[in-house]
C-alpha positions in Angstrom: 0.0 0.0 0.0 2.4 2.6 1.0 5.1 1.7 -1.8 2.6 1.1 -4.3 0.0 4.2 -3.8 2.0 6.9 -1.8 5.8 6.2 -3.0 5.0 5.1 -6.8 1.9 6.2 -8.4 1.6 9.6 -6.1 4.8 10.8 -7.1 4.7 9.7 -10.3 1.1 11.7 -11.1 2.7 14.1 -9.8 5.7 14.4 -12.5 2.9 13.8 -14.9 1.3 17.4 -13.9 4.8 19.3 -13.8 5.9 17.7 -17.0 8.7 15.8 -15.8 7.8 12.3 -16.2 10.7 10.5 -18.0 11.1 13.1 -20.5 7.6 12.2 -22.2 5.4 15.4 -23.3 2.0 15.6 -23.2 0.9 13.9 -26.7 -2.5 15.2 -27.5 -3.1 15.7 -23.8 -3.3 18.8 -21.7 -2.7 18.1 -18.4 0.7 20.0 -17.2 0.4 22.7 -14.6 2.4 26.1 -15.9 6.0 26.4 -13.6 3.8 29.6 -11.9 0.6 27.5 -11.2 2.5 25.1 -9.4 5.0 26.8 -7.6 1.4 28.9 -6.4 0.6 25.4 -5.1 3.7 24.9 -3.3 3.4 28.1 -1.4 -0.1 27.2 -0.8 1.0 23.8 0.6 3.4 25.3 3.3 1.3 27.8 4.0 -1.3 25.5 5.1 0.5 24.0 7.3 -0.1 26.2 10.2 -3.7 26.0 9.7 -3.7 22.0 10.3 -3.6 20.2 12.9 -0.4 18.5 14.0 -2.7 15.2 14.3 -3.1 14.8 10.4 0.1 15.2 9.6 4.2 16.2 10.5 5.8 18.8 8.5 4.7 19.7 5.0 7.2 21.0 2.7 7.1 23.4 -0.4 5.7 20.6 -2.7 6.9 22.5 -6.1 10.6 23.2 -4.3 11.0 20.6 -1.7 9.6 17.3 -3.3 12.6 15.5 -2.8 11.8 16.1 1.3 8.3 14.4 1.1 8.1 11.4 2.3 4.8 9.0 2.2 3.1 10.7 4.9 3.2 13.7 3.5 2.4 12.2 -0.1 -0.3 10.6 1.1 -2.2 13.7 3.4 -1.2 16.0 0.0 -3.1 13.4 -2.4 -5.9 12.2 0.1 -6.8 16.1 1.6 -5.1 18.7 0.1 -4.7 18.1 -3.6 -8.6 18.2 -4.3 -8.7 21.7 -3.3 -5.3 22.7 -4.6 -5.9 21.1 -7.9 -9.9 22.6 -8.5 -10.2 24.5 -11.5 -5.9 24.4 -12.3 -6.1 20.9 -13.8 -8.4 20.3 -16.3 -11.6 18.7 -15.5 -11.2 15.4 -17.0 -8.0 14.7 -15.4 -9.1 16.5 -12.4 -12.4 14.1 -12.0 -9.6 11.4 -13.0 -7.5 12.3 -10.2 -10.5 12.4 -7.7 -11.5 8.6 -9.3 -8.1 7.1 -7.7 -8.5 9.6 -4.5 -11.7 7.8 -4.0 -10.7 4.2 -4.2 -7.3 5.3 -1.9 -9.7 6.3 0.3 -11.8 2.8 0.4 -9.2 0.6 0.8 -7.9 2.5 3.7 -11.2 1.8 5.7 -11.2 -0.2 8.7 -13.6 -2.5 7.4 -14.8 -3.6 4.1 -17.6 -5.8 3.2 -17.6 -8.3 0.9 -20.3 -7.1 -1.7 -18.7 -3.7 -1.4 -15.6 -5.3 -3.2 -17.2 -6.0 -6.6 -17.6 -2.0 -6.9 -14.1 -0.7 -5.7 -12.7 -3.3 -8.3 -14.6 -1.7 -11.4 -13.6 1.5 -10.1 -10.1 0.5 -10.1 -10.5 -1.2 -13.9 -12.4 2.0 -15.1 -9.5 4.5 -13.7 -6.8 2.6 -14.9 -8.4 2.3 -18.5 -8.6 6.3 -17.9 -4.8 6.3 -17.4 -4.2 4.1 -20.4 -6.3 7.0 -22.5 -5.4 10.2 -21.2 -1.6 9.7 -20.1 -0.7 6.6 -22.1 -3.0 7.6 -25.0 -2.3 4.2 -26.8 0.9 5.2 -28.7 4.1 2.7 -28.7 6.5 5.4 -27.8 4.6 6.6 -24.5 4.6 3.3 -23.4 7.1 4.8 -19.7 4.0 6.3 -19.0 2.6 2.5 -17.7 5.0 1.4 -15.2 4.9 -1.7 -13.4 2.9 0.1 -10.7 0.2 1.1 -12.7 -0.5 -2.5 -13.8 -0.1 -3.7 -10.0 -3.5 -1.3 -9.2 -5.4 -4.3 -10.4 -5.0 -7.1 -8.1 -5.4 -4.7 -5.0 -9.0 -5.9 -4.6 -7.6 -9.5 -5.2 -5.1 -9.1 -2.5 -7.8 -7.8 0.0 -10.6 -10.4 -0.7 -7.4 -12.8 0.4 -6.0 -10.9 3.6 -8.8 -8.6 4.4 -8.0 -4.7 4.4 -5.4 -3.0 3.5 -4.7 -2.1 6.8 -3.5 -5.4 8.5 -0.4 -5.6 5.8 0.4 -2.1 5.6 4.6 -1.4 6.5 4.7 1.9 7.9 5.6 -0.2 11.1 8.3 -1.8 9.7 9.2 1.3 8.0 9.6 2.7 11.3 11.5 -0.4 12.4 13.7 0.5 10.0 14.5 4.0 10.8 15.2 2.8 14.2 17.8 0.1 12.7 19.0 2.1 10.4 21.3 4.7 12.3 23.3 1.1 14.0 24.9 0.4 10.9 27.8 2.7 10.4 29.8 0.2 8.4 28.2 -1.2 4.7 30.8 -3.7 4.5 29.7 -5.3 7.5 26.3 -4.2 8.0 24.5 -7.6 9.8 27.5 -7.3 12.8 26.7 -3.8 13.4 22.8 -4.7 13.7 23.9 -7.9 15.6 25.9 -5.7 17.9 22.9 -2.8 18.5 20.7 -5.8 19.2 23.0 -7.4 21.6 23.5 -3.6 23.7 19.8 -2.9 23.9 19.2 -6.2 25.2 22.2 -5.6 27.6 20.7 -2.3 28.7 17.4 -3.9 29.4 18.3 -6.1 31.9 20.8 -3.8 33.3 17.4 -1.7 34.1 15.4 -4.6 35.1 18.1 -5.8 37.7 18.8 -2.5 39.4 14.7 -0.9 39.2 16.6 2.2 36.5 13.8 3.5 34.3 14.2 2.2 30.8 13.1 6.1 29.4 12.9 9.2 31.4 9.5 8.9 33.8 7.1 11.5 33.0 6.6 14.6 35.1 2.9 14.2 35.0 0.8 12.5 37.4 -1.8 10.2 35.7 -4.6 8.6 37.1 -6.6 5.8 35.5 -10.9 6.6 35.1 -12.3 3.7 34.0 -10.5 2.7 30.7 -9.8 6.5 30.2 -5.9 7.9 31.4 -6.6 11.2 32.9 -3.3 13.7 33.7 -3.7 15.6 36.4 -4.3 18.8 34.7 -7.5 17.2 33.5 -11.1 17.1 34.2 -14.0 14.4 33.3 -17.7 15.1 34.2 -19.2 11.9 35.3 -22.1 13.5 33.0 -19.9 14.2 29.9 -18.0 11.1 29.9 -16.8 11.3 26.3 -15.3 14.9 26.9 -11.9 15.1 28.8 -11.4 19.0 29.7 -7.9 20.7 29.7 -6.1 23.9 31.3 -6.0 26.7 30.9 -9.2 26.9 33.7 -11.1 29.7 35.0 -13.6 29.1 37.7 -14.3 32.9 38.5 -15.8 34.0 35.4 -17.9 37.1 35.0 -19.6 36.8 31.9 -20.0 39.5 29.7 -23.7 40.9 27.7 -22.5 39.2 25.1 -22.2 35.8 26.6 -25.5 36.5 28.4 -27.6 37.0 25.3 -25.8 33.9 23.6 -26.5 31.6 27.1 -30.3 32.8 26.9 -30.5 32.3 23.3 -29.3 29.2 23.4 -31.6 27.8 26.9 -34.6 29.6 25.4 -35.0 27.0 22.8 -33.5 23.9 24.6 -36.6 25.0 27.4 -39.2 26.0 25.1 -42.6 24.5 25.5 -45.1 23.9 22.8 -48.1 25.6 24.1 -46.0 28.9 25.3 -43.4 30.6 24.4 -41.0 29.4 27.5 -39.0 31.4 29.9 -37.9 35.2 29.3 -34.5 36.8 29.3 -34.8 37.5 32.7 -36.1 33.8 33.9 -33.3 32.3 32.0 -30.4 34.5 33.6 -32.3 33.3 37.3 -31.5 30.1 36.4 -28.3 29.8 35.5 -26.0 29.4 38.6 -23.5 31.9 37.9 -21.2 30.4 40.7 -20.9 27.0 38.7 -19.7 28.3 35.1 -16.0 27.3 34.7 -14.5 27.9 31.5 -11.7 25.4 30.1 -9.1 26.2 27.5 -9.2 22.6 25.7 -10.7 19.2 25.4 -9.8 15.7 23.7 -12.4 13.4 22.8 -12.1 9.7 24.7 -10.8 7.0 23.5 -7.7 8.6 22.0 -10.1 10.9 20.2 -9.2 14.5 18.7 -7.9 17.3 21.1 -9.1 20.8 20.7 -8.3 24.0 21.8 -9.9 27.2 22.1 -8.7 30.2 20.3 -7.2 32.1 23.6 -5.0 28.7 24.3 -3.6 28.8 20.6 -2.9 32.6 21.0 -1.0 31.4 24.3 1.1 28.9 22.1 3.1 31.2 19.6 4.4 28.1 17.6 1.0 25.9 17.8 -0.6 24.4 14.9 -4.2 25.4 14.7 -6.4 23.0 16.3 -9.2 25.2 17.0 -12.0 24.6 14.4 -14.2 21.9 14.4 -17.1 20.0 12.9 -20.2 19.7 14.7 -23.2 18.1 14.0 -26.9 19.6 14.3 -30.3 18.2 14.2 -32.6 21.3 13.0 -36.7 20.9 12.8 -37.9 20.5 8.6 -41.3 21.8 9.9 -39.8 24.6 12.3 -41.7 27.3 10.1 -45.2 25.7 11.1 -46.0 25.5 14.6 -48.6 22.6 14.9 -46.5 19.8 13.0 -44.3 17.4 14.1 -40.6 17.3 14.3 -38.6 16.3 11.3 -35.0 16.9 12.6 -32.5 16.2 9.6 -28.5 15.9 10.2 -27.1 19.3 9.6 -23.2 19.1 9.5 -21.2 22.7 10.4 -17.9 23.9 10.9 -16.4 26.3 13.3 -13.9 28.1 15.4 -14.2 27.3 19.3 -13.5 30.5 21.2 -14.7 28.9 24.5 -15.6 26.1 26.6 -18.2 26.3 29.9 -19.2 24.2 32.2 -22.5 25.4 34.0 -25.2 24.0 36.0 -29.4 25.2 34.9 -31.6 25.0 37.7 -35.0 23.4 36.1 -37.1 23.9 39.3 -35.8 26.8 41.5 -38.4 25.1 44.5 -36.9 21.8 44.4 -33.8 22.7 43.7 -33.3 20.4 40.4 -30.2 20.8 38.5 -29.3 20.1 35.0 -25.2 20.7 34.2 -24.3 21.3 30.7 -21.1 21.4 28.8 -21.1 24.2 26.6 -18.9 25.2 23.6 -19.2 28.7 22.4 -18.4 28.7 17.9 -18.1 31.4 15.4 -19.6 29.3 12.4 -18.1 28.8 9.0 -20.6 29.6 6.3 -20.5 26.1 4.1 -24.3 25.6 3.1 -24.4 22.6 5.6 -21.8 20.7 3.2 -20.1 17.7 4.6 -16.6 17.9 3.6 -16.1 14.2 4.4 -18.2 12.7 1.2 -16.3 12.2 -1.9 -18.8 14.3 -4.0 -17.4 17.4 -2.0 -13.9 17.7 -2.8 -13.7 21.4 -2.0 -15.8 22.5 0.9 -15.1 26.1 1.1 -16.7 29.7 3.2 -15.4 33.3 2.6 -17.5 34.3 5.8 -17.9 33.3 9.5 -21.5 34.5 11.9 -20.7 36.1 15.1 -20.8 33.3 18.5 -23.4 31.1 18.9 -23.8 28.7 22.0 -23.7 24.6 21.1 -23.6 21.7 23.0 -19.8 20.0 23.0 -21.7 16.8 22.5 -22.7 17.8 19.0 -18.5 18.3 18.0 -17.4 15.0 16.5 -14.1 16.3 15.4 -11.1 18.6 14.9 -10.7 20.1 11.0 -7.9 21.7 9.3 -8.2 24.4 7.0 -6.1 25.9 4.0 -6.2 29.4 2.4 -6.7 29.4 -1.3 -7.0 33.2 -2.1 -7.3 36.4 0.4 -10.7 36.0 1.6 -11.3 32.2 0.8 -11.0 28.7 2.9 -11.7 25.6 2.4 -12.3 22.6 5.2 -10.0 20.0 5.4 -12.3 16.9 6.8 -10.5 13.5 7.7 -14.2 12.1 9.2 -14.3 8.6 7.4 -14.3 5.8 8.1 -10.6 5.0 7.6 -7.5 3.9 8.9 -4.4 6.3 9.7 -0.7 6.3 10.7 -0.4 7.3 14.8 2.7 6.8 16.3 3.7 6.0 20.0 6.3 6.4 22.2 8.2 3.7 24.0 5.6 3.7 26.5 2.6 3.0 24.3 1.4 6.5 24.8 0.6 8.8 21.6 2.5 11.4 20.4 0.8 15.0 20.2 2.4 18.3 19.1 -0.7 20.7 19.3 
């Protein structure tokens, strides 16, 4: 998978488009990319680059200048994420809806699970964009034949190979590349390569019992004090409701806040439809405000989702973090009434998926019964939203999600954020989303602990 798809046929499209493929011209194509289009790509690529998540991916290069510094990670997130946007409306739309063919199939046999009958499909797609290939690259003359590689032939049995071994997934070697990496520096001779990895063997082995027999820590211990909640690892700079299990809340915390008109409004606005009745128009301004217990509302800085999910921050903890990559907007899904224009029928609610920024995070308790005394705590994220016509970046027949404008803050429930989106600038007032939602499988290192690695 990796060698085939993100070392081979990635890179080599890619010399295709920048006319560099093996000294072969376009024929009676027209699908190279002027020397200013894509070095404009290039700088968009590193640009980006703040504007994504550390979580999707390490360090991305100037594509048109640094090529030789990408590396299949990188190909991979530029190909899967980044090239349907960058590419839109530079490459010509039959190789661009060509291009988006093999995206799609890329990203089906990186799912986590495939059914069977799901196979027949993925394997015409795989025959039709190959045929594609043959006509628009290869265009069926004898001397273009470099233009089909070994690689391009080796597309076909993919489907073969997973109906054998299942998905992609349980063969893949980035763990052996990694293996690799971690070998690789031992051998210092090439004459002699096996003793030197014979002899790093032998001293980590060495060094291993050395630790075990005299209690030394193998790595340096952490400076953090974890504690274990349920199957959950908490540090102790973190919180967990016992309401909002799936939310783990992060520093920076303020338990004294004062909020503002602003935040007031937005808090009513947001109560006045959550405790609105059908026979009356529910609680004023002034009933809501009663309600809400001032002395609960803590504001937190960050959460990550459980279950080694996405970790998000707020747009005041970014601004605290002058090197950060920005993990601040989300995606969030809605369920918005069909029939909210008529009154006397019945709900229709209809999945509504948005993106945002998070500027806060609150933690507040409602008081539903001021007699009794009843309390209801809620878990509130405050969002400027991105205006995206309820698209859903994640589906394949929305390769370029974008919004030149954002509403003022609006109050949401964190329960209704599923995850953490990138973003990257195409022009001085556009963006587009950068959604990595499906149901697929992705490269997530570890430390020699077993515990994740995260930059943001």
């Amino acid at each position: 998978m990796m060698h085939l798809i993100f070392e081979n046929l990635v890179p080599n499209m890619i010399l295709h488009w920048t006319g560099e493929f093996k000294d072969v011209d376009e024929g009676t194509g027209a699908y190279r990319l002027g020397k200013e289009v894509w070095a404009e790509i290039g700088k968009l690529t590193t640009n980006a680059a703040k504007t994504i998540p550390s979580a999707f991916v390490g360090t991305l290069p100037d594509i048109a200048k640094d090529r030789n510094h990408y590396k299949a990670e990188a190909f991979s997130f530029w190909f899967l994420y980044l090239g349907p946007i960058l590419l839109k409306d530079r490459l010509p739309r039959v190789y661009y809806q060509h291009y988006l063919l093999i995206r799609e199939v890329v990203n089906r046999i990186l799912q986590f699970d495939m059914r069977r009958d799901s196979l027949d499909e993925l394997d015409r797609m795989v025959r039709e964009w190959v045929g594609e290939y043959e006509r628009l690259y290869y265009q069926y003359q004898p001397e273009r034949l470099p233009t089909c590689p070994l690689t391009i032939h080796a597309l076909l049995h993919m489907v073969y190979y997973i109906r054998m071994t299942g998905p992609l997934w349980a063969s893949w070697a980035y763990v052996m590349e990694r293996m690799c990496g971690h070998l690789l520096p031992a051998v210092k001779n090439r004459s002699h390569p096996y003793i030197h990895l014979d002899n790093q063997v032998a001293r980590r082995a060495q060094m291993h019992v050395i630790c075990h027999k005299y209690h030394l820590p193998i790595l340096a211990r952490s400076t953090v004090n974890w504690t274990l909640d349920g199957r959950e690892r908490l540090s102790s700079r973190e919180t967990r409701y016992p309401d909002f299990p799936e939310v783990i809340l992060g520093v920076p915390v303020n338990r004294c806040v004062q909020p503002d008109t602003q935040l007031w409004n937005q808090l009513n606005k947001y109560f006045g439809l959550v405790y609105r009745s059908e026979d009356r128009d529910g609680l004023s301004g002034a009933e809501l405000r009663a309600r809400i217990d001032q002395t609960t509302i803590v504001r937190y800085g960050r959460f990550r989702l459980a279950d080694d999910g996405d970790r998000i921050r707020t747009v005041g903890a970014l601004r605290a973090d002058t090197d950060g990559r920005d993990n601040t907007y989300i995606r969030y899904e809605l369920l918005p009434d069909r029939n909210a224009r008529w009154r006397r029928r019945s709900d229709r609610p209809y999945v509504q998926v948005n993106y945002g920024q998070l500027l806060d995070i609150y933690y507040l308790e409602f008081i539903e019964d001021l007699d009794e005394n009843i309390r209801q705590p809620y878990l509130l994220a405050r969002v400027r939203t991105c205006k995206t016509n309820g698209l859903d970046a994640a589906l394949a027949e929305n390769p370029s999600v974008t919004y030149t404008e954002i509403t003022t803050p609006d109050i949401i429930h964190i329960n209704t954020i599923t995850h953490v989106v990138g973003r990257v600038q195409t022009d001085a007032r556009t963006w587009a989303i950068i959604d990595r939602s499906w149901n697929g499988m992705r490269t997530q290192f570890v430390d020699g602990n077993g515990n994740v690695e995260h930059f943001d």
